[in-house]
Phi, psi and omega in degrees: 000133197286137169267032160265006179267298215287320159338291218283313182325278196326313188290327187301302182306329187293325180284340189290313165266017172280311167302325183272355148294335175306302199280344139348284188315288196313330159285269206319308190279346186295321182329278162293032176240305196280337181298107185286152193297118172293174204217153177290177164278162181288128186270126150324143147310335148271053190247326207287105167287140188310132207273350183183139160212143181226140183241177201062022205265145163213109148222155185256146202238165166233158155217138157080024198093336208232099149340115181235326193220181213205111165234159190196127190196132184293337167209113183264157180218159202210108194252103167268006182273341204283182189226092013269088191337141175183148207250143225211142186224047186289003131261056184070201188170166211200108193234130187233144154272140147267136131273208186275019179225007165070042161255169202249126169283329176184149181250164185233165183206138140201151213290315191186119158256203154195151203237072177253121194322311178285330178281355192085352239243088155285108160269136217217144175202139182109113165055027182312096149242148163217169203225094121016141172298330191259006169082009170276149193234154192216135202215135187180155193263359178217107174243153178243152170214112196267095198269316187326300182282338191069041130255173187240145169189168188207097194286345159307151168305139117238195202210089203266093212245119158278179173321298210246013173197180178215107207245136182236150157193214202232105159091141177192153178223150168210153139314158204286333187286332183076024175225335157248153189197147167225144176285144153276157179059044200289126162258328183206143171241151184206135181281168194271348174315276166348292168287339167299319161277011166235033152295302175278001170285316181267324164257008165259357163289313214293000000 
């Protein structure tokens, strides 16, 4: 073979392989250009920990200046970042109302509350009882409490036990004092004599 034929051979493989890198690249880096960047997963709102947790707690709160209420909680948690922020009591609470001479309006019990701050909006749930300045007691597994409308209210079974009676239904509203209030739905009035014998009716079957 002459060497000007081995010239010409040597140059076509050199352009030949040149082209076929061209076209590698070309197919590739676009490839790996259009790839996306992997990414963390996005963190939920509920994922999201609470901005304060204070545990042990008894302290007194104010609105408007004026000492109003008494908490007493095994754990407070405080989400303030949350949409809508609120303060969360999920290992039950223990709440006294003032008035305005710091007299206690009504005390509160529940299993697990929330406190939410822009609305004023209390939600208390689990084993709900409260007891009236005036001694009446009220027992349900779910209350709202409106400190903005000033009511109390429920779509839920209670249980209303005044001095001489006990009154049950479905659904209830009150003022905020817990002295006037109506059952929606009354399944029952019961003197209180009436229900104490049929307390004692039931556990003397039993």
């Amino acid at each position: 073979m002459s060497a000007k034929l081995k010239k010409h051979i040597y140059r076509l493989f050199i352009n030949i392989t040149v082209a076929t890198w061209a076209t590698v690249m070309f197919l590739f880096v676009p490839a790996c250009g259009n790839k996306e960047k992997p990414t963390a997963a996005a963190v939920k709102e509920g994922d999201s920990l609470p901005d304060m947790r204070t545990t042990g707690v008894t302290t007194l709160v104010s609105d408007s200046g004026m000492i109003r209420y008494k908490i007493i909680t095994a754990e407070w948690l405080i989400y303030s970042h949350r949409n809508p922020p609120f303060w969360a009591f999920k290992k039950g609470i223990y709440l006294e109302k003032f008035d305005s001479l710091f007299h206690v309006d009504a005390s509160i019990k529940a299993d697990t509350a929330y406190y939410y701050e822009p609305k004023k909006l209390w939600e208390l749930r689990g084993n709900v009882h409260i007891q009236s300045q005036r001694g009446d007691k009220f027992d349900t597994e779910l209350m709202f409490w409106d400190q903005g409308k000033e009511k109390i209210y429920s779509d839920k079974f209670i249980r209303i036990e005044q001095v001489d009676k006990v009154l049950t239904g479905y659904g209830f509203e009150s003022n905020q004092q817990m002295t006037e209030y109506q059952i929606y739905n009354n399944t029952g009035i019961f003197t209180v004599e009436d229900n104490a014998v049929q307390a004692d009716s039931t556990q003397t079957s039993k």
